[in-house]
C-alpha positions in Angstrom: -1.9 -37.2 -5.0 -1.5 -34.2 -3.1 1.0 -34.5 -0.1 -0.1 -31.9 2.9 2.2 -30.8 5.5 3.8 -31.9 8.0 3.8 -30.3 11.2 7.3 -30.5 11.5 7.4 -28.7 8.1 5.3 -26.0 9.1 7.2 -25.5 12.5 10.6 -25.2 10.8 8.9 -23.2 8.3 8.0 -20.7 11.3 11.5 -20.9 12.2 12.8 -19.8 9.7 10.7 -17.2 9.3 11.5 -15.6 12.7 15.4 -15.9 11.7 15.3 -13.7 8.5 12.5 -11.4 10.2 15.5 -10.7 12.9 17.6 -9.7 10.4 15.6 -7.0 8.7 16.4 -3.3 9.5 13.3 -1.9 10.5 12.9 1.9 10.1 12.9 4.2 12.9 8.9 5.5 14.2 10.1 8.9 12.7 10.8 7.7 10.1 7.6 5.3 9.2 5.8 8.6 10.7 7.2 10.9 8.3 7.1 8.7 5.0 3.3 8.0 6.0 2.2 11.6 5.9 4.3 12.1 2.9 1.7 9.0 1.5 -1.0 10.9 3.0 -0.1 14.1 1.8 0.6 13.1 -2.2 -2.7 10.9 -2.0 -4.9 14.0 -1.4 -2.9 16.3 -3.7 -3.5 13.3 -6.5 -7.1 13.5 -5.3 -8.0 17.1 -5.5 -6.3 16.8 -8.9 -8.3 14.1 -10.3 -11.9 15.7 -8.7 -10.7 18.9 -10.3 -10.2 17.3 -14.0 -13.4 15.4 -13.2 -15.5 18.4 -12.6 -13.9 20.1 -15.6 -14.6 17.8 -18.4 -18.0 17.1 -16.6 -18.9 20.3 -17.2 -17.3 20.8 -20.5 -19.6 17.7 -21.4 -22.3 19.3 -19.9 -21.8 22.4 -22.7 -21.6 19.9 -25.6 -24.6 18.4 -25.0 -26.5 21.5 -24.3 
């Protein structure tokens, strides 16, 4: 038989939750700012990269079956 929750369960479940959230080291805004452009940045690179391979062996392809 399945049991649910209690609500005393799933208040000292919050708890405890809040406790170890105050005891992460959250990253500066510089930081978070800087290591998201850095995503950003390496995303479109990978991008362009895989459009340009794309394009290429489309067109090689496109000689073959010509």
């Amino acid at each position: 038989m399945l049991q649910y929750p209690t609500v005393r369960a799933a208040l000292n479940y919050i708890g405890e939750v809040r406790v170890e959230l105050q005891k992460v080291i959250w990253p500066k805004r510089s930081e978070v700012v800087k290591l998201t452009l850095t995503v950003i940045l390496i995303t479109a690179i990978v991008g362009v990269y895989v459009g340009l391979l794309d394009y290429g062996f489309a067109s090689l392809l496109e000689q073959i079956i010509k």
